[in-house]
Residue, then its C-alpha position, 0 to 999 in steps of 0.5 A: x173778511x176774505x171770502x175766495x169764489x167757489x170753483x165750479x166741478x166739472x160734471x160728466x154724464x153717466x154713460x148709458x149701458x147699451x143693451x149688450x151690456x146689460x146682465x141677462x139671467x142664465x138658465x142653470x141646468x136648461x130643464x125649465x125649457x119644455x117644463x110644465x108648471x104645477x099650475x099647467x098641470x093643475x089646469x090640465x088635469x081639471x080640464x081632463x076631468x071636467x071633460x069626462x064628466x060630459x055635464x055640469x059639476x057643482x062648483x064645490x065639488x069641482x074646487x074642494x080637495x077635503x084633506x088639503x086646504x092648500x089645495x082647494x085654493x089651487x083648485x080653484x086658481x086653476x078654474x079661474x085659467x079655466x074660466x079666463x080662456x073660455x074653456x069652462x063657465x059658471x052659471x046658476x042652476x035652477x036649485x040656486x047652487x054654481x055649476x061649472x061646465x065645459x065649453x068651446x073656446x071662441x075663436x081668437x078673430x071674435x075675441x079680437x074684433x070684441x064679439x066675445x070677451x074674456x071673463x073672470x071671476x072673483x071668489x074669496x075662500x078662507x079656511x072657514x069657508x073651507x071648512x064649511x064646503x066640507x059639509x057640504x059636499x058628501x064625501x067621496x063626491x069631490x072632482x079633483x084628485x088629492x095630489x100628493x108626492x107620487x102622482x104630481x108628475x102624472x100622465x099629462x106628457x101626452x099633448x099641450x095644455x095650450x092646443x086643449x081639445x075642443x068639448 
Protein backbone atom coordinates (compact mmCIF):
# COMPACT_ATOMS: atom_id res chain seq x y z
CA UNK A 1 0.00 0.00 0.00
CA UNK A 2 1.46 3.40 -1.18
CA UNK A 3 0.03 6.03 0.75
CA UNK A 4 1.46 9.66 -0.47
CA UNK A 5 1.03 12.78 2.39
CA UNK A 6 -1.74 15.30 1.60
CA UNK A 7 -0.46 18.88 0.67
CA UNK A 8 -1.56 21.57 2.98
CA UNK A 9 -3.58 24.49 0.75
CA UNK A 10 -2.41 27.62 1.67
CA UNK A 11 -5.35 29.87 3.26
CA UNK A 12 -5.78 33.35 2.57
CA UNK A 13 -8.04 35.58 4.65
CA UNK A 14 -10.95 37.37 3.35
CA UNK A 15 -10.26 41.08 2.73
CA UNK A 16 -12.61 43.13 4.81
CA UNK A 17 -14.65 45.86 2.90
CA UNK A 18 -13.76 49.29 4.35
CA UNK A 19 -16.94 51.29 4.80
CA UNK A 20 -16.30 53.29 1.70
CA UNK A 21 -16.93 50.33 -0.33
CA UNK A 22 -19.85 49.40 1.25
CA UNK A 23 -23.10 49.43 -1.35
CA UNK A 24 -25.24 52.57 0.15
CA UNK A 25 -29.17 52.64 -1.38
CA UNK A 26 -29.73 55.65 -3.43
CA UNK A 27 -32.82 57.93 -3.07
CA UNK A 28 -34.71 57.48 -6.59
CA UNK A 29 -36.18 60.75 -7.39
CA UNK A 30 -35.31 62.79 -3.84
CA UNK A 31 -39.29 63.34 -2.77
CA UNK A 32 -39.15 60.98 0.37
CA UNK A 33 -36.62 63.80 1.66
CA UNK A 34 -39.43 66.38 3.82
CA UNK A 35 -42.13 63.74 3.09
CA UNK A 36 -44.73 62.97 5.51
CA UNK A 37 -45.94 59.44 5.97
CA UNK A 38 -49.47 58.26 6.08
CA UNK A 39 -48.68 57.37 9.59
CA UNK A 40 -47.49 61.16 10.72
CA UNK A 41 -50.36 62.48 8.89
CA UNK A 42 -52.52 60.12 10.54
CA UNK A 43 -51.21 60.99 13.93
CA UNK A 44 -51.24 64.78 12.97
CA UNK A 45 -54.93 64.73 12.15
CA UNK A 46 -56.11 62.87 15.52
CA UNK A 47 -53.88 65.16 17.46
CA UNK A 48 -55.84 68.05 15.52
CA UNK A 49 -59.09 66.66 16.43
CA UNK A 50 -58.50 65.63 19.74
CA UNK A 51 -57.19 69.21 20.36
CA UNK A 52 -60.59 70.82 19.12
CA UNK A 53 -62.53 68.51 21.00
CA UNK A 54 -61.20 70.68 24.36
CA UNK A 55 -62.39 67.02 26.88
CA UNK A 56 -62.24 63.46 26.87
CA UNK A 57 -63.43 61.51 24.13
CA UNK A 58 -64.41 57.91 24.66
CA UNK A 59 -61.91 55.49 23.18
CA UNK A 60 -64.49 53.87 20.69
CA UNK A 61 -65.32 57.09 19.45
CA UNK A 62 -61.76 58.32 18.91
CA UNK A 63 -60.47 54.66 17.29
CA UNK A 64 -63.62 53.59 15.31
CA UNK A 65 -63.72 54.37 11.22
CA UNK A 66 -67.29 52.52 10.79
CA UNK A 67 -66.93 51.81 7.17
CA UNK A 68 -63.11 50.72 7.08
CA UNK A 69 -61.90 48.08 9.40
CA UNK A 70 -58.68 48.84 7.74
CA UNK A 71 -58.97 52.08 9.38
CA UNK A 72 -59.91 51.79 12.59
CA UNK A 73 -56.32 49.72 13.18
CA UNK A 74 -54.84 52.66 11.82
CA UNK A 75 -56.66 54.60 14.23
CA UNK A 76 -55.53 53.35 16.89
CA UNK A 77 -51.74 52.72 15.77
CA UNK A 78 -51.61 56.33 15.48
CA UNK A 79 -53.08 56.77 19.24
CA UNK A 80 -50.56 54.45 20.51
CA UNK A 81 -47.73 57.28 19.03
CA UNK A 82 -50.18 59.50 20.52
CA UNK A 83 -50.07 57.67 24.05
CA UNK A 84 -46.29 56.82 23.66
CA UNK A 85 -45.05 60.67 23.33
CA UNK A 86 -47.21 61.68 25.99
CA UNK A 87 -49.36 63.66 24.24
CA UNK A 88 -52.65 62.01 24.89
CA UNK A 89 -53.84 59.56 28.05
CA UNK A 90 -56.35 56.66 28.64
CA UNK A 91 -57.94 56.84 31.69
CA UNK A 92 -61.16 55.27 33.27
CA UNK A 93 -64.21 57.42 33.71
CA UNK A 94 -66.57 57.06 36.49
CA UNK A 95 -69.08 54.96 33.96
CA UNK A 96 -66.46 52.38 33.47
CA UNK A 97 -65.79 53.11 29.81
CA UNK A 98 -61.86 54.47 28.39
CA UNK A 99 -61.89 58.04 27.70
CA UNK A 100 -58.79 59.58 25.63
CA UNK A 101 -57.51 63.22 26.54
CA UNK A 102 -55.27 65.57 25.58
CA UNK A 103 -52.31 66.48 27.68
CA UNK A 104 -49.01 68.27 28.00
CA UNK A 105 -45.89 66.42 26.79
CA UNK A 106 -43.27 66.33 29.64
CA UNK A 107 -40.21 67.93 29.36
CA UNK A 108 -37.49 65.80 27.74
CA UNK A 109 -35.07 66.77 31.28
CA UNK A 110 -38.04 64.74 33.34
CA UNK A 111 -38.04 61.97 30.89
CA UNK A 112 -34.24 61.48 30.97
CA UNK A 113 -33.56 62.11 34.83
CA UNK A 114 -36.77 59.35 35.07
CA UNK A 115 -39.55 61.51 36.86
CA UNK A 116 -41.67 60.72 34.12
CA UNK A 117 -41.83 57.93 31.89
CA UNK A 118 -43.27 56.78 28.54
CA UNK A 119 -46.20 54.76 28.63
CA UNK A 120 -47.60 52.33 26.02
CA UNK A 121 -50.44 50.35 25.72
CA UNK A 122 -51.34 47.24 24.36
CA UNK A 123 -55.27 46.75 22.76
CA UNK A 124 -55.96 43.50 20.58
CA UNK A 125 -58.64 44.62 17.82
CA UNK A 126 -60.25 41.83 15.39
CA UNK A 127 -63.01 42.15 13.15
CA UNK A 128 -65.54 40.90 15.70
CA UNK A 129 -64.24 43.26 17.94
CA UNK A 130 -64.66 45.69 14.99
CA UNK A 131 -67.81 44.80 14.27
CA UNK A 132 -69.10 45.11 17.96
CA UNK A 133 -67.73 49.08 18.54
CA UNK A 134 -70.15 49.44 15.43
CA UNK A 135 -72.85 48.85 18.05
CA UNK A 136 -71.75 50.84 20.21
CA UNK A 137 -70.91 53.98 18.92
CA UNK A 138 -74.06 55.60 17.47
CA UNK A 139 -73.75 56.65 14.16
CA UNK A 140 -72.49 59.81 13.16
CA UNK A 141 -70.58 59.92 16.97
CA UNK A 142 -67.19 58.93 15.46
CA UNK A 143 -64.01 61.31 15.73
CA UNK A 144 -61.64 60.40 13.21
CA UNK A 145 -62.81 61.24 9.52
CA UNK A 146 -63.05 58.52 6.75
CA UNK A 147 -59.88 59.01 4.73
CA UNK A 148 -60.16 58.16 1.30
CA UNK A 149 -58.38 59.05 -1.84
CA UNK A 150 -59.29 62.87 -2.00
CA UNK A 151 -58.54 63.88 1.38
CA UNK A 152 -55.26 61.85 2.17
CA UNK A 153 -53.17 64.92 1.37
CA UNK A 154 -55.00 67.05 3.52
CA UNK A 155 -54.02 70.58 5.12
CA UNK A 156 -51.37 69.32 7.36
CA UNK A 157 -48.35 71.15 5.34
CA UNK A 158 -48.73 73.96 7.83
CA UNK A 159 -46.31 72.98 10.88
CA UNK A 160 -44.39 69.75 11.97
CA UNK A 161 -45.64 66.90 13.58
CA UNK A 162 -42.74 66.80 15.72
CA UNK A 163 -43.02 70.65 17.48
CA UNK A 164 -47.02 69.80 17.99
CA UNK A 165 -48.42 72.46 19.89
CA UNK A 166 -49.01 72.27 23.60
CA UNK A 167 -52.97 71.65 24.77
Amino acid sequence: MVVEPNKKKMVSKKRMRSIMELDHPEDLDGSAVGEKTETIKNIHTMFEVLKTRKKSVKFENVILNRNSFGQTAENLFALSFLVSMGRAEIEGDDDGHLVVSLRNAPNSNLIKCGEVQCKHFIHVLGYKDWNMTKDLVGVGDEVMPHRNSDNIEGDLSAGNFLKLENV
